[in-house]
MMTF fields as JSON, N, C-alpha, C and O atoms, coordinates in Angstrom:
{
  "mmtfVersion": "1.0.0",
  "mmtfProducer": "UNKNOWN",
  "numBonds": 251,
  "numAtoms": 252,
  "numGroups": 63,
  "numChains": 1,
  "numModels": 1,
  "chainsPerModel": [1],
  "groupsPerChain": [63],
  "chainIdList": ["A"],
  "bondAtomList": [4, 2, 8, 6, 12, 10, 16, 14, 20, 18, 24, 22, 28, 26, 32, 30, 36, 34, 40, 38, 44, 42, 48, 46, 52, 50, 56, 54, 60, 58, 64, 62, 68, 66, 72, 70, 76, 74, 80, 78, 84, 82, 88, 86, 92, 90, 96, 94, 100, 98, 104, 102, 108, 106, 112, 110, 116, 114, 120, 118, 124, 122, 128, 126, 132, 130, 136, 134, 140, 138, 144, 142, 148, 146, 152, 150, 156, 154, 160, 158, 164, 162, 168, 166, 172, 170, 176, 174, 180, 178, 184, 182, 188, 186, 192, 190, 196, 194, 200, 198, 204, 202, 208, 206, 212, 210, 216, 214, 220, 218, 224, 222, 228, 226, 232, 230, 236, 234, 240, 238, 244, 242, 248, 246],
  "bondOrderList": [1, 1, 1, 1, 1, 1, 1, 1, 1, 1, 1, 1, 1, 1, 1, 1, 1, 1, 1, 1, 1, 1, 1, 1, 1, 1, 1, 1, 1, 1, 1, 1, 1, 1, 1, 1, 1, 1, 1, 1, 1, 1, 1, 1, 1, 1, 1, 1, 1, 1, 1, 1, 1, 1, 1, 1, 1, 1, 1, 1, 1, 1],
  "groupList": [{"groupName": "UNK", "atomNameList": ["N", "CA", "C", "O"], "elementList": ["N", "C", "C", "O"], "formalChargeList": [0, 0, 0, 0], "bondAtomList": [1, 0, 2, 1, 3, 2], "bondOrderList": [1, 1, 2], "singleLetterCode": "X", "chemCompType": "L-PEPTIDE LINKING"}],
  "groupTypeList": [0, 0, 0, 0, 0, 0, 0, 0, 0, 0, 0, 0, 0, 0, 0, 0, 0, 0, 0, 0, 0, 0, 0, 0, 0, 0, 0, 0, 0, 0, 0, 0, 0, 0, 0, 0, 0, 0, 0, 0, 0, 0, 0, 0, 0, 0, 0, 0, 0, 0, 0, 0, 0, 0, 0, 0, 0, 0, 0, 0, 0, 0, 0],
  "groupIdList": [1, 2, 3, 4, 5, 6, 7, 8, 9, 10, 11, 12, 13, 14, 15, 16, 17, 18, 19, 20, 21, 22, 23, 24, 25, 26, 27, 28, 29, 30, 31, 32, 33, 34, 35, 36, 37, 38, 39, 40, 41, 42, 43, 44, 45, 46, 47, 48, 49, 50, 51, 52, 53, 54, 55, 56, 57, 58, 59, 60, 61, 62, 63],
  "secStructList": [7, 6, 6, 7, 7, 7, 7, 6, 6, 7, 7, 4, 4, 4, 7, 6, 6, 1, 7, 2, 2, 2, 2, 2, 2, 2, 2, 2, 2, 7, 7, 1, 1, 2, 2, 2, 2, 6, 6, 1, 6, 6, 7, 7, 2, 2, 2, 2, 2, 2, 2, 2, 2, 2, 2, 2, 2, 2, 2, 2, 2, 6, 7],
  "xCoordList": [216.692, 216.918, 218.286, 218.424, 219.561, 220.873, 220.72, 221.743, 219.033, 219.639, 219.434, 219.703, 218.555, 218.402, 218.976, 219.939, 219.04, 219.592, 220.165, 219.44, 221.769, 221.788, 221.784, 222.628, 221.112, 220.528, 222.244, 222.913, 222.887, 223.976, 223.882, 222.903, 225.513, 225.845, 225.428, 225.629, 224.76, 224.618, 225.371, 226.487, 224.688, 225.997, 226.288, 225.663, 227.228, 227.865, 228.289, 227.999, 228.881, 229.016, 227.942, 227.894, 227.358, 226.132, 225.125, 223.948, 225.875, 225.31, 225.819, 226.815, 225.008, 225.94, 225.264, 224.103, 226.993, 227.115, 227.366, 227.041, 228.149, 229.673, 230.241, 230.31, 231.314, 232.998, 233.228, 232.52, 234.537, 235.02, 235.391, 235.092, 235.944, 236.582, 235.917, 236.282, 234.676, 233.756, 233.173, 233.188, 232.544, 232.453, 232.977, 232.409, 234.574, 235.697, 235.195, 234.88, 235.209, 235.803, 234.138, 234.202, 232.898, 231.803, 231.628, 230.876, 232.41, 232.678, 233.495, 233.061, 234.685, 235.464, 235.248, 235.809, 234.216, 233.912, 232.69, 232.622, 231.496, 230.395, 229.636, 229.42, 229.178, 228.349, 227.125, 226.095, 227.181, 225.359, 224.369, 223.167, 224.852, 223.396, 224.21, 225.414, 223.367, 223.517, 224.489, 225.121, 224.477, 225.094, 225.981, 224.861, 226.802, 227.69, 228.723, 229.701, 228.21, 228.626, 229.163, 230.308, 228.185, 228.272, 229.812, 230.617, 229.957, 231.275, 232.541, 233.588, 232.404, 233.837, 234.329, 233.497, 235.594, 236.503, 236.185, 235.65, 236.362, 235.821, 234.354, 233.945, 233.467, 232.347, 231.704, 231.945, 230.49, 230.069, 228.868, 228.335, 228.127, 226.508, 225.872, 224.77, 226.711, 225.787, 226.148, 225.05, 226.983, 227.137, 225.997, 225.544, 225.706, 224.59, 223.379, 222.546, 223.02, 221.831, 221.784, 220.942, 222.728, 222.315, 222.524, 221.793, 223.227, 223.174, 221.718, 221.178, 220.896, 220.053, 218.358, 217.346, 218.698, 217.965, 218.15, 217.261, 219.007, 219.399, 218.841, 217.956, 219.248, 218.581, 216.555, 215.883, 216.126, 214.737, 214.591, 214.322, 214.614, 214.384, 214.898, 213.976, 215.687, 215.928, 215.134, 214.99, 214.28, 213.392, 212.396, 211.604, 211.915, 210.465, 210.58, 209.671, 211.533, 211.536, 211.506, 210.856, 212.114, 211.741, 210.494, 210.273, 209.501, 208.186, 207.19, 206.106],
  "yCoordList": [-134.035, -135.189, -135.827, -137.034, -134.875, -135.816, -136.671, -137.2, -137.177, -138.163, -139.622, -140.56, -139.455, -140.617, -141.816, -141.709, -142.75, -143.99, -144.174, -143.936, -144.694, -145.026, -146.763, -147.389, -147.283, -148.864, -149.699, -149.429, -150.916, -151.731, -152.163, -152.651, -151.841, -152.434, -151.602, -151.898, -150.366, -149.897, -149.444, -148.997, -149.52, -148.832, -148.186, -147.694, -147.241, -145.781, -145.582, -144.585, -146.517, -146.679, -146.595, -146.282, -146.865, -146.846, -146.049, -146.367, -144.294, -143.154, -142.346, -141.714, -142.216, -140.994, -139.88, -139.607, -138.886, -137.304, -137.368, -136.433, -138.64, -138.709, -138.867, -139.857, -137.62, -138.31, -140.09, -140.823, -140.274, -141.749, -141.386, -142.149, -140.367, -140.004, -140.4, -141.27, -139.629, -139.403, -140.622, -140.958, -141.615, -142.689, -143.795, -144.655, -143.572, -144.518, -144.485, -145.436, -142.832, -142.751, -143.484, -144.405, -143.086, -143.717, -144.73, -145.332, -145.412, -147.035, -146.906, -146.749, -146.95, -147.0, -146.804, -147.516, -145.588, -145.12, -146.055, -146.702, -145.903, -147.143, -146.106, -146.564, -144.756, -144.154, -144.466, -144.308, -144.813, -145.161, -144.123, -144.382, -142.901, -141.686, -140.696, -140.858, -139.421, -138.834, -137.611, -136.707, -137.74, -136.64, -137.678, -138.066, -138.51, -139.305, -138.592, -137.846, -139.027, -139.06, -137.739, -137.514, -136.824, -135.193, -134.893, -134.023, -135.532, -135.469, -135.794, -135.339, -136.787, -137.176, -135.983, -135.435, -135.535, -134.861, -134.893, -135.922, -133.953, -134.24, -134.376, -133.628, -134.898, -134.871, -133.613, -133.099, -133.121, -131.795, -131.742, -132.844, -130.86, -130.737, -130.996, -131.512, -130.572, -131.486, -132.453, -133.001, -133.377, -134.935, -135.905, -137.021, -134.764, -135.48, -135.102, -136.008, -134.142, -133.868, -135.206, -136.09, -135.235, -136.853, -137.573, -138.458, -138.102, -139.391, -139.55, -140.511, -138.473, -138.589, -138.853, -139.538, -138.165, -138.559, -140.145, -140.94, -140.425, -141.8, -142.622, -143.45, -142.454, -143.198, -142.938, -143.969, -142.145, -141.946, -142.876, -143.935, -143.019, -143.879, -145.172, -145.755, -145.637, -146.823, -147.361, -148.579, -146.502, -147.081, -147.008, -147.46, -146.399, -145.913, -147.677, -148.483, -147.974, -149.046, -150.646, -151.651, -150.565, -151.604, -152.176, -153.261, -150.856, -151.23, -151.582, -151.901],
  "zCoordList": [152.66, 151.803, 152.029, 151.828, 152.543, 152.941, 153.849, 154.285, 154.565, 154.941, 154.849, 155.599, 153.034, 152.221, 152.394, 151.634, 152.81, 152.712, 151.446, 150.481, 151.171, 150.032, 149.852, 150.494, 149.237, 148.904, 148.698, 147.701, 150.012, 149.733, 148.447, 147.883, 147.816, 146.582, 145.821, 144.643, 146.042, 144.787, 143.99, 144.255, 142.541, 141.371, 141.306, 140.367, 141.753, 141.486, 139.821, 139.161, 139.423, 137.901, 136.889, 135.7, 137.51, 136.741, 136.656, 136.491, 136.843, 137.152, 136.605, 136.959, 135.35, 134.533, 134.837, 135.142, 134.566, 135.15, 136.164, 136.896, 136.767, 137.746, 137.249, 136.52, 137.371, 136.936, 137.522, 138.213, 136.862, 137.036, 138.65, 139.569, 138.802, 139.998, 141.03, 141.82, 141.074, 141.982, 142.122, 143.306, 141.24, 141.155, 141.832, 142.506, 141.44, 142.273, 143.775, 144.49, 144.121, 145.836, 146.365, 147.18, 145.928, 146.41, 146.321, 147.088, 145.125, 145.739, 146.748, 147.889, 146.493, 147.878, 149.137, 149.97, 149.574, 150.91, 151.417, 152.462, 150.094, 150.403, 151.365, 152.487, 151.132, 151.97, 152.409, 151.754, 153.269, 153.7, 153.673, 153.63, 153.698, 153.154, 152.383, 152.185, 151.85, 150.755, 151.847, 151.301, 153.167, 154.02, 154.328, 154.66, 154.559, 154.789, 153.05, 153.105, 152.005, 150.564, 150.854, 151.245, 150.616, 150.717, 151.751, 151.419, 152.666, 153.43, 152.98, 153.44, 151.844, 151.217, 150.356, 149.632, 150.371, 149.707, 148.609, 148.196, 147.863, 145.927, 145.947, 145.058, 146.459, 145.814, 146.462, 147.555, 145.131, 145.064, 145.304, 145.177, 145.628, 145.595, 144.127, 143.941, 143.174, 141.852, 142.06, 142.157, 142.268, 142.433, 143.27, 143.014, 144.604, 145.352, 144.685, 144.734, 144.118, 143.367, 142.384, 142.541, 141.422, 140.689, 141.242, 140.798, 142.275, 143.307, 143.387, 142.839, 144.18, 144.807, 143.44, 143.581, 142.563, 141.552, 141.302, 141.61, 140.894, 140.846, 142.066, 141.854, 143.126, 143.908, 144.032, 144.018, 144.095, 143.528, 142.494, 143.061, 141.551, 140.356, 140.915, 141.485, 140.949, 141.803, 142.455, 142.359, 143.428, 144.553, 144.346, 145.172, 143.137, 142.264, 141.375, 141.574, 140.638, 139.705, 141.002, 140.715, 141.995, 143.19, 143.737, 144.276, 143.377, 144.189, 143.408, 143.895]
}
């Protein structure tokens, strides 16, 4: 599953049960998959577990 696409522009903010922290840097970095994300400093395997939920629902509510 890390190598989910993550959807341009998406809201990192708008994903609760990320810290602000974690939040910030995935704006900032702008990872294009959930193994790109998984590589930044600070973020954790629960972080990509709700990333990746989040993005599921996202692409479930699109179609």
């Amino acid at each position: 599953y890390l190598k989910i696409a993550i959807p341009d522009g998406f809201d990192f903010t708008g994903v609760s049960g990320l810290s602000k922290e974690v939040q910030e840097k995935l704006k900032s970095f702008a990872p294009p998959t959930l193994q790109a994300a998984m590589n930044i400093s600070g973020i954790t395997p629960a972080a990509i577990e709700i990333l990746h939920i989040y993005i599921k629902i996202a692409a479930r509510d699109v179609k």
